[in-house]
ROROLUM-408318 format. One line per 3 residues: number of its first residue (from 0); for each residue x, y, z of C-alpha. Coordinates in steps of 0.2 Angstrom, whole numbers. Layout:
<recs>
NUM	X Y Z ~ ...
</recs>
This chain:
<recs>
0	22 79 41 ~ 23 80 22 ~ 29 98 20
3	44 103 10 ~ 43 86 2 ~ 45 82 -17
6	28 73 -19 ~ 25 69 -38 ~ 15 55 -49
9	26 42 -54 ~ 17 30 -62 ~ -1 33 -72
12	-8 24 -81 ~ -24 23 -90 ~ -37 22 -76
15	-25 24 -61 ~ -11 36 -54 ~ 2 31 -40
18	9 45 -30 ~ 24 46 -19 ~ 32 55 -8
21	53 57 -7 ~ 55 63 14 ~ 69 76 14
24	74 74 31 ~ 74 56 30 ~ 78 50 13
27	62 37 13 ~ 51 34 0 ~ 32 35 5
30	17 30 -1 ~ 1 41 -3 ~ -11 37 -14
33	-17 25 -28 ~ -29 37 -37 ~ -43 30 -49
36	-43 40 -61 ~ -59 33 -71 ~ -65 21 -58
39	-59 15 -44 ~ -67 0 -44 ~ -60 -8 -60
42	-44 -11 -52 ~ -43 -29 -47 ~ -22 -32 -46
45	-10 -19 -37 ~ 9 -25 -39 ~ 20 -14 -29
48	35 -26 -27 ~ 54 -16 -28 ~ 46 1 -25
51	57 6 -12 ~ 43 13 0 ~ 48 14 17
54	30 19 24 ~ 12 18 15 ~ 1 32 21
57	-17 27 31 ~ -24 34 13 ~ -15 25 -1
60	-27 10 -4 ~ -43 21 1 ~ -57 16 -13
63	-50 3 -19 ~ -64 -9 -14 ~ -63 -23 -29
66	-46 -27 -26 ~ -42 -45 -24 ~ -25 -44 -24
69	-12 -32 -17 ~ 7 -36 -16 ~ 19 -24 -6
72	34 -37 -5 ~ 52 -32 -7 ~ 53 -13 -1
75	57 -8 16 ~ 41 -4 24 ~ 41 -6 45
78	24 -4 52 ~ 6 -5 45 ~ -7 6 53
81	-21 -1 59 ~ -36 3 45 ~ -25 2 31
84	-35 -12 22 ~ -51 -6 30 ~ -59 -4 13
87	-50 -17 4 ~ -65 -28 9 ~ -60 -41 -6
90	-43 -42 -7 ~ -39 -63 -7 ~ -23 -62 -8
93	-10 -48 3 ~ 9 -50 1 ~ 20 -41 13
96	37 -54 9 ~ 53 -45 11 ~ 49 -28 21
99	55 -22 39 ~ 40 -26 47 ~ 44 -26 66
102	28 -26 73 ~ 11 -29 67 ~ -7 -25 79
105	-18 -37 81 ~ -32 -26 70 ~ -21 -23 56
108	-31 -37 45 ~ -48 -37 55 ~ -58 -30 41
111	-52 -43 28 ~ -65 -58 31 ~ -61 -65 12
114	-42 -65 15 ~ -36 -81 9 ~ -16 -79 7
117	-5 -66 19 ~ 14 -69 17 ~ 25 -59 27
120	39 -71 28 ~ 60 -61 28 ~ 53 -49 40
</recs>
């Protein structure tokens, strides 16, 4: 669904690399990937507030297993597929404030037993 697409890195920095997606057709912002780059492991905090995304691929927060705490607020982001979080088995903390969310399944946060704060609120 990504063909023809400007795909580029926009933000690297020294053990991971953010890559986005511009849709043509659409004019959305999409998120791929947050790539380790030395180890995924070591990243703890992902702040991804005012970055415009519109949709976050099934893959963007694949490996990032140590991560406690992931904020997505303020972009425009309507649906979260189910498995998302599925290997974000330590995130504490999830902030969705400010998006488009319509609808959200009952599974979308099934895997996250140590969940302590979700905040979706201006949806």
């Amino acid at each position: 669904p990504l063909n023809n697409n400007t795909c580029k890195c926009i933000q690297s920095i020294r053990t991971f690399e953010i890559f986005l997606c511009n849709d043509k057709e659409t004019k959305l912002k999409i998120l791929i990937s947050v790539q380790s780059i030395i180890q995924t492991n070591r990243l703890l905090n992902l702040d991804l507030r005012y970055f415009e995304l519109s949709r976050v691929e099934l893959s963007a927060f694949r490996n990032l297993i140590n991560l406690n705490s992931l904020d997505i607020g303020n972009n425009y982001i309507k649906y979260l597929q189910v498995g998302l979080f599925d290997q974000n088995i330590n995130l504490n903390i999830l902030n969705l404030d400010s998006n488009k969310i319509e609808i959200l399944k009952n599974k979308s946060f099934s895997t996250l037993a140590k969940l302590v704060r979700l905040s979706f609120r201006y949806n």
